[in-house]
ROMI-68118 format. One record per atom (N, C-alpha, C): residue in three letters; x, y, z. Coordinates in steps of 0.02 Angstrom, whole numbers, plus 32768, in hexadecimal, padded with zeros to 4 digits. Layout:
<recs>
alaXYZ ...
</recs>
This chain:
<recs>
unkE5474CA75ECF unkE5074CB35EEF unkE4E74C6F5EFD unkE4E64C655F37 unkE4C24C315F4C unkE46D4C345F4F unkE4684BFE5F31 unkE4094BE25F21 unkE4024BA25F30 unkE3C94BA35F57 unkE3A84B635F6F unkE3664B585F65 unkE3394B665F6C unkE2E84B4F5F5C unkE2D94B6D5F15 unkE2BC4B495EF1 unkE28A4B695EAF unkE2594B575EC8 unkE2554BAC5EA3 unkE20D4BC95EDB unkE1E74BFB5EAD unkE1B24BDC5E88 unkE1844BE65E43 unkE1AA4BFD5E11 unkE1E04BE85DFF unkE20C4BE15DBB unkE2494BFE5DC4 unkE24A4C395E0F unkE2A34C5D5E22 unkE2AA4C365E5F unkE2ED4C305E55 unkE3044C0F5E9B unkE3034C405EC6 unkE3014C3A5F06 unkE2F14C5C5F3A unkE3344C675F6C unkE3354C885F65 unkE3854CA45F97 unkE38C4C905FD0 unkE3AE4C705FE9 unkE3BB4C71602B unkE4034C81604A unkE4324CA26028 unkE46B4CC26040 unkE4664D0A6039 unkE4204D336041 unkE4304D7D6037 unkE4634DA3607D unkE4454DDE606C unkE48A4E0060A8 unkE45A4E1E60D3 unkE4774E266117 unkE44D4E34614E unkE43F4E776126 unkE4484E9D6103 unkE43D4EDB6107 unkE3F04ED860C7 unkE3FE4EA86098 unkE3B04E92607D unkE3754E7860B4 unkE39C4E4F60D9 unkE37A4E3C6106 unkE3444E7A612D unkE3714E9E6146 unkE3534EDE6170 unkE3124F03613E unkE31E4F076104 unkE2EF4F3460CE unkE2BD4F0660CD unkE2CE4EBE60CB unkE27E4E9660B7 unkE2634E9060E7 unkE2814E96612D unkE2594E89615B unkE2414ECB6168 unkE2484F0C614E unkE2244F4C6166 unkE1E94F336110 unkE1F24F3B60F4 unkE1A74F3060CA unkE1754EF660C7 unkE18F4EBB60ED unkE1634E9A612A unkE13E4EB0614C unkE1724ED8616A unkE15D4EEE61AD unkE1094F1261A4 unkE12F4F456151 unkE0F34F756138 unkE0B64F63612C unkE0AF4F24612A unkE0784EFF60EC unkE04F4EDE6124 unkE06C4ED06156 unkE0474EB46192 unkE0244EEE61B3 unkE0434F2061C9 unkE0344F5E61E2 unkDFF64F6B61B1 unkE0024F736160 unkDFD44F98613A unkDF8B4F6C6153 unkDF904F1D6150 unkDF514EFD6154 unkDF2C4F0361AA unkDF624F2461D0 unkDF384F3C6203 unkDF154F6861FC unkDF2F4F9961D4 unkDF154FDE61DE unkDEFC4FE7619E unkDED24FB56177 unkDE974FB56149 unkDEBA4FA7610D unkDEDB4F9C6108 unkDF074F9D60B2 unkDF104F6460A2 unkDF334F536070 unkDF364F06604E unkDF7A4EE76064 unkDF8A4EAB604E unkDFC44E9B6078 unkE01A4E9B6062 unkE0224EDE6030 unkE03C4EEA6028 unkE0654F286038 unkE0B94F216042 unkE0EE4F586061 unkE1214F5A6025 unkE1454F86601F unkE1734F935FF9 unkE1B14FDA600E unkE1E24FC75FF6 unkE21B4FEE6021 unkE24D4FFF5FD7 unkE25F503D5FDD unkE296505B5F9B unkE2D2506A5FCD unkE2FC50605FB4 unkE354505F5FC9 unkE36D50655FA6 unkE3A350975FAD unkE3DA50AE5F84 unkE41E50C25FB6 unkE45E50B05FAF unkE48850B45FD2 unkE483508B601E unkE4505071601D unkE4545054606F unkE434506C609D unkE40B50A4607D unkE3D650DE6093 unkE38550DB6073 unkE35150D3609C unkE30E50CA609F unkE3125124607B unkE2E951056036 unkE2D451586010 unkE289514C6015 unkE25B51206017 unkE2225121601C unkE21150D06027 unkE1AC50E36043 unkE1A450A16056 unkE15650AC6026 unkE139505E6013 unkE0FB50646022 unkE0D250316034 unkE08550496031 unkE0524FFF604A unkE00B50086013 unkE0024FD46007 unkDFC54FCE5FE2 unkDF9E4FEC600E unkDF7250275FF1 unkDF3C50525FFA unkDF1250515FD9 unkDEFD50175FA4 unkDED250165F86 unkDE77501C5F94 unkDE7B4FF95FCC unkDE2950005FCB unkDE2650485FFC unkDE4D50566032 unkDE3B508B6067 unkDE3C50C66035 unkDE6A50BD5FF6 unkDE6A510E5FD3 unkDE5351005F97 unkDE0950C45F90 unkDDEC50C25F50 unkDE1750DC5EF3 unkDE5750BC5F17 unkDE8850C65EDE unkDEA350925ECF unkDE95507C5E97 unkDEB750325E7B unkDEED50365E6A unkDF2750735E43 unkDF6D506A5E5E unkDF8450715E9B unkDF6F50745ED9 unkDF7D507A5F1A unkDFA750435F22 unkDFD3501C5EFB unkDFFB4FE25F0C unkE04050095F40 unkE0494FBB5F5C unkE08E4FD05F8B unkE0D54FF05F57 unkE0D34FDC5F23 unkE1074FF55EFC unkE11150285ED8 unkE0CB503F5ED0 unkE0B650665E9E unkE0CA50B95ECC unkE0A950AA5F0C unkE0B050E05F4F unkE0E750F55F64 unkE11950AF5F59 unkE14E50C75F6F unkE18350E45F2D unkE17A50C25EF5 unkE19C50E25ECE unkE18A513D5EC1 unkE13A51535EC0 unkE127519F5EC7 unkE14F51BC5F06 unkE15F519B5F46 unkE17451CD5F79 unkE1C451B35F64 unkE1D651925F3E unkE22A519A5F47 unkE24851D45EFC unkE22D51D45ECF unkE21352045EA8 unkE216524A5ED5 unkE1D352615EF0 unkE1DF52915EFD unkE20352A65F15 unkE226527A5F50 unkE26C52815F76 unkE2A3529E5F64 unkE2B552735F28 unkE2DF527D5F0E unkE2E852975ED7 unkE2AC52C65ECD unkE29953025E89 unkE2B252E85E30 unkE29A52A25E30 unkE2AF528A5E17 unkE27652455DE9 unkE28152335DA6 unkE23E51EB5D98 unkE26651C55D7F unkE2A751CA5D8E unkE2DA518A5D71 unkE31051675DC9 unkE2EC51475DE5 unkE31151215E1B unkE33850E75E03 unkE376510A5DDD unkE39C50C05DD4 unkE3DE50C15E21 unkE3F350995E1E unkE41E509B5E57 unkE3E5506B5E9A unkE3A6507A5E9A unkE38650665EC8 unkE37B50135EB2 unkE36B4FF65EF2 unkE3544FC15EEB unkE2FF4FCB5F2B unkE2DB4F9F5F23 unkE2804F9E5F29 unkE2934F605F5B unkE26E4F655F8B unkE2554F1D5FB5 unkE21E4F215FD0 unkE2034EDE5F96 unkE1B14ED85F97 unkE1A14E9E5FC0 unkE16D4E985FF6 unkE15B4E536006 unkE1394E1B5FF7 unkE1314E365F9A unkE1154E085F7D unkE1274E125F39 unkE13C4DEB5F0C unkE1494DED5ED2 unkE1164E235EA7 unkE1224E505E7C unkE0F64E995E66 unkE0D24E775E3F unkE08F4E8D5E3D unkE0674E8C5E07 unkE08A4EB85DBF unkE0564E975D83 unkE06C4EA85D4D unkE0864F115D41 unkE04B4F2F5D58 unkE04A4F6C5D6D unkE0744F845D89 unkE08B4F6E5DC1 unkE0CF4F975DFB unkE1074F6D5DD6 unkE1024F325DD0 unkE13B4F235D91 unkE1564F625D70 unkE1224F6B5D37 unkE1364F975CFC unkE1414FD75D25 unkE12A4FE85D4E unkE14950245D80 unkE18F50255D93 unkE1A84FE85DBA unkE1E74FE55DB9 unkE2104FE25D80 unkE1F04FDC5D46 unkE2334FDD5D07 unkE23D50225CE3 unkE1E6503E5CFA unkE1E7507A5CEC unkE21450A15D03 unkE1FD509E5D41 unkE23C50D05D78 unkE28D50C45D7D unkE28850985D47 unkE2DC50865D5B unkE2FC50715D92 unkE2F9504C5DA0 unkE2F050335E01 unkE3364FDC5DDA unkE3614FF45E07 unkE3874FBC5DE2 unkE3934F655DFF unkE3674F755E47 unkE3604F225E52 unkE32A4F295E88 unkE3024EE05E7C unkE2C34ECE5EA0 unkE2C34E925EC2 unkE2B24E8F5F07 unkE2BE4E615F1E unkE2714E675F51 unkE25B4E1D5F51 unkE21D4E245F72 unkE21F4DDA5FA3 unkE1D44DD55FBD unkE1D34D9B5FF6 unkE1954D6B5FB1 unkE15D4D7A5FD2 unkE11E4D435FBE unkE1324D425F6C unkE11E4D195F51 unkE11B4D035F10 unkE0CB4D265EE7 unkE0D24D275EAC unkE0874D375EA3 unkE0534CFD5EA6 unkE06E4CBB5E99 unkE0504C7D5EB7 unkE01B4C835EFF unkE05C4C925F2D unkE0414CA15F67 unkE0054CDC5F6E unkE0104CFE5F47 unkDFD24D375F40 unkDF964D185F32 unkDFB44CF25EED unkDF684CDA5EBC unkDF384CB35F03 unkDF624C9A5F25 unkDF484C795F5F unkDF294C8F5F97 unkDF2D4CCB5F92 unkDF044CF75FC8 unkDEC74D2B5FA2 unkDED04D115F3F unkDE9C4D425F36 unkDEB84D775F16 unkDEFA4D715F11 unkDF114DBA5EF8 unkDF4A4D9B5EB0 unkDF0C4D8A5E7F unkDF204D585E3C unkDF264D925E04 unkDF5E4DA75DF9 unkDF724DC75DAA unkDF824DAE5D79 unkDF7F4D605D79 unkDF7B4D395D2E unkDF494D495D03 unkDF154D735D04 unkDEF44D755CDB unkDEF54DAC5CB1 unkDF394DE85CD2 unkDF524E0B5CA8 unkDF794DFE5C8C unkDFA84DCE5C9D unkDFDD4D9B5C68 unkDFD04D9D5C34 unkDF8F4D675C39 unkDF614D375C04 unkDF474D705BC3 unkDF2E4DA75BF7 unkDF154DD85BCA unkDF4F4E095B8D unkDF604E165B9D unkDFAD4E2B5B76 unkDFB94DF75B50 unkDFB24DCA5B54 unkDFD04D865AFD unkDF8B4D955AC9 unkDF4F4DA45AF3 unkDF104D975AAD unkDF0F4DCC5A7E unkDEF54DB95A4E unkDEFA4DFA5A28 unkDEB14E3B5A44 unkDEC14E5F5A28 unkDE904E985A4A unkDE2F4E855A32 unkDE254E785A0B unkDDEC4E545A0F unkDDDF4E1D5A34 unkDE0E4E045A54 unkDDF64DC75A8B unkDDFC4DD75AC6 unkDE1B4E125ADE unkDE234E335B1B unkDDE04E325B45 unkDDE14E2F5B7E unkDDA64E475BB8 unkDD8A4E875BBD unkDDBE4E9E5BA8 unkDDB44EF75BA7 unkDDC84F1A5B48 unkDD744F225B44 unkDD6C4F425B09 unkDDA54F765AFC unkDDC84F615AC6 unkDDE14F965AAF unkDDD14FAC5A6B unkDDDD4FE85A5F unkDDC850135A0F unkDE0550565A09 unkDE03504459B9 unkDE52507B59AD unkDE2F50BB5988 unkDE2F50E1599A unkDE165125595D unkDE35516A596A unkDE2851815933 unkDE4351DA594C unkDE9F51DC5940 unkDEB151AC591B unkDEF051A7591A unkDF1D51E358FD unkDEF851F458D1 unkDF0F522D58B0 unkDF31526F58D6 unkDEDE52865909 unkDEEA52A6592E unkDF1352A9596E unkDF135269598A unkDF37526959B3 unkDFA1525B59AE unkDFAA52525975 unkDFE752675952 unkDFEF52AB595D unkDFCE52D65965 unkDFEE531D5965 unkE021533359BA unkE010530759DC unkE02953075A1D unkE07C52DE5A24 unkE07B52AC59F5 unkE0B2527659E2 unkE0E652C659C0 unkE0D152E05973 unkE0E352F75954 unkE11B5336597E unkE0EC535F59A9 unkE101538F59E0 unkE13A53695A07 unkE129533C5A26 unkE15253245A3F unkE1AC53225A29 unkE18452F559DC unkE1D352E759B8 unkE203532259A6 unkE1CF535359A5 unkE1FB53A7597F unkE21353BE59BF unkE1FE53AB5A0A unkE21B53DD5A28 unkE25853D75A37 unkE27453FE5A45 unkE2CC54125A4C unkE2CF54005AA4 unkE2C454105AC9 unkE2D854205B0D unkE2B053D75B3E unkE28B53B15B16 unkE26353675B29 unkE29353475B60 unkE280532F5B92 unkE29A53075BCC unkE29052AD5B9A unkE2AF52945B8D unkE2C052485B82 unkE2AC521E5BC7 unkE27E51DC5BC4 unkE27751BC5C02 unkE256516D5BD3 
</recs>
């Protein structure tokens, strides 16, 4: 595998295959389109076999929904597609490296390779800075930004407990 630029700590590909080629340039395509038509400037594309299973675009502010991410959208419509919350086999093409959130989405979903354009650098640079969820995840929970408090533990074990006894439980 050929690499040439380091490019915010991964080297940056420049021998992919026209056929990556074709997918990044449709969730380009998306993310430009989305910031015409009110959305943020993000596109994202799911593939599996060489076949478009779903697309999406940041909809965050038009659908006053803060998971409205491009990845997040497209991983729900390739899901439903494919009647299914485990997309392994698929690979994601994002036009910008994922936030921490659609991150943990893609590992969630089982999605077995990611390949994107902008860096999150390039984001932080337009305003769209998730280092401060990084940062936040190392402090301990009293130093967090966002109050947290633990209680009710007891009770809320009875849901864990159910869980562990049942026989017929889906694993994910």
């Amino acid at each position: 595998m050929k690499m040439e630029r380091k490019c915010d700590g991964l080297l940056e590909r420049t021998d992919y295959s026209p056929e990556d080629a074709f997918f990044m340039n449709e969730a380009i395509r998306l993310s430009v389109e989305n910031v015409n038509n009110g959305g943020g400037p993000f596109g994202a594309v799911i593939v599996k076999d060489g076949e478009v299973i779903a697309v999406g675009a940041n909809r965050v502010v038009p659908n006053n929904d803060p998971t409205a991410h491009a990845e997040v959208s497209a991983i729900r419509a390739a899901c439903a597609k494919l009647g299914t919350f485990k997309l392994d086999g698929c690979t994601i093409y994002s036009s910008c490296e994922p936030c921490p959130m659609c991150l943990s989405a893609i590992y969630w979903a089982g999605i077995s390779r990611l390949c994107y354009g902008n860096t999150k650098n390039d984001a932080a640079e337009i305003n769209f800075d998730d280092s401060f969820i990084y940062d936040q995840l190392h402090l301990c929970y009293d130093e967090r930004s966002l109050k947290c408090e633990h209680f009710m533990r007891n009770e809320a074990l009875q849901a864990f407990r159910l869980w562990s006894e049942k026989d017929d439980k889906v694993e994910y």
